[in-house]
C-alpha positions in Angstrom: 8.6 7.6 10.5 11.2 5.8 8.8 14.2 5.8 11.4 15.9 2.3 12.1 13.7 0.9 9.1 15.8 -1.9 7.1 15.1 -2.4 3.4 16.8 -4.4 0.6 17.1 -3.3 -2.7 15.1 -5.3 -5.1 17.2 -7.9 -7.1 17.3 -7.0 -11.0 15.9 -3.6 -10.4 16.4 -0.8 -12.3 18.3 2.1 -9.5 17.0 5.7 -10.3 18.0 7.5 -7.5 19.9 5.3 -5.8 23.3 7.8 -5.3 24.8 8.2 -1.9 26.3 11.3 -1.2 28.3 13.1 1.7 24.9 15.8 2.8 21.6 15.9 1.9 21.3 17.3 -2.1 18.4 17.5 -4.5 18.0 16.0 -7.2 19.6 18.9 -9.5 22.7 19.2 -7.1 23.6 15.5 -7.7 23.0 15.4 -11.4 25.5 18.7 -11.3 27.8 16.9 -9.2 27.3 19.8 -6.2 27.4 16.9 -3.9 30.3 14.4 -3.3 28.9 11.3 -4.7 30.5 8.4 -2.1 28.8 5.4 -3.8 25.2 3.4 -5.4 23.2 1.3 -3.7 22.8 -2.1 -5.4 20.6 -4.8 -5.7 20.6 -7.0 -3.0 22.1 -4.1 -0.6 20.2 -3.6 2.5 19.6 -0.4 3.5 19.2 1.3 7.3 17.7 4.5 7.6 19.3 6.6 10.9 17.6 9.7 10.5 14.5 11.5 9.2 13.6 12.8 6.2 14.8 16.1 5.0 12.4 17.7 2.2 13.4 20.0 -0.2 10.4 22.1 -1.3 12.3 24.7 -3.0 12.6 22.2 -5.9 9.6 19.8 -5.5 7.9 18.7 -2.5 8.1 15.1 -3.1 12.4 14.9 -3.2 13.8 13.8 0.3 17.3 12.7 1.7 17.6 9.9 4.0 20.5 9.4 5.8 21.5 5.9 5.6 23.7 3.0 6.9 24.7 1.3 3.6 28.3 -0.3 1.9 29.0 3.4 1.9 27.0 5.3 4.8 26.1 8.7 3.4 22.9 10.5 2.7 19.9 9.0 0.1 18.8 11.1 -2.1 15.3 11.2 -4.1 14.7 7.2 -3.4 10.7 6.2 -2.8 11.3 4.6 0.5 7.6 3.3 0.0 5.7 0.2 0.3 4.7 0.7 -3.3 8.5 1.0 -4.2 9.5 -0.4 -7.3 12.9 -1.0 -6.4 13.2 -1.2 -2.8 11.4 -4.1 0.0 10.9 -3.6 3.7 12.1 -5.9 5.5 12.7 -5.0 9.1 
């Protein structure tokens, strides 16, 4: 459950998936700009996650969209919100 988790983006790395957009997409829907895309999160940005996960298993089972308080609140697409996570720290 990953509701009212804060996380920080990593300092110096390298943001993936890291688009925000105005509803949940996949991955394919935000590479063919089907979905607004409002912003990026950024190192050093600290990320609060308001609602579940949404999965999209008509693509692949493993892309999700958070939605997120962030700079630019929107929805998270495809990040590893993970404590192996590359990119992104747990912090609260």
């Amino acid at each position: 459950m990953l509701t009212g988790t804060l996380w920080r983006v990593k300092p110096g790395g390298t943001i993936t998936w890291g688009n925000i957009t105005d509803r949940p997409a996949t991955h394919v829907d935000v590479i063919n700009n089907m979905a607004n895309t409002m912003g990026v999160i950024r190192p050093g940005d600290v990320i609060l996650v308001v609602s579940e996960r949404q999965k999209f298993s008509h693509w692949s089972p493993h892309i999700e969209s958070l939605q997120v308080a962030t700079p630019v609140p929107g929805w998270c697409n495809a990040a590893y919100f993970t404590s192996e996570s590359i990119w992104l720290e747990r912090i609260a």
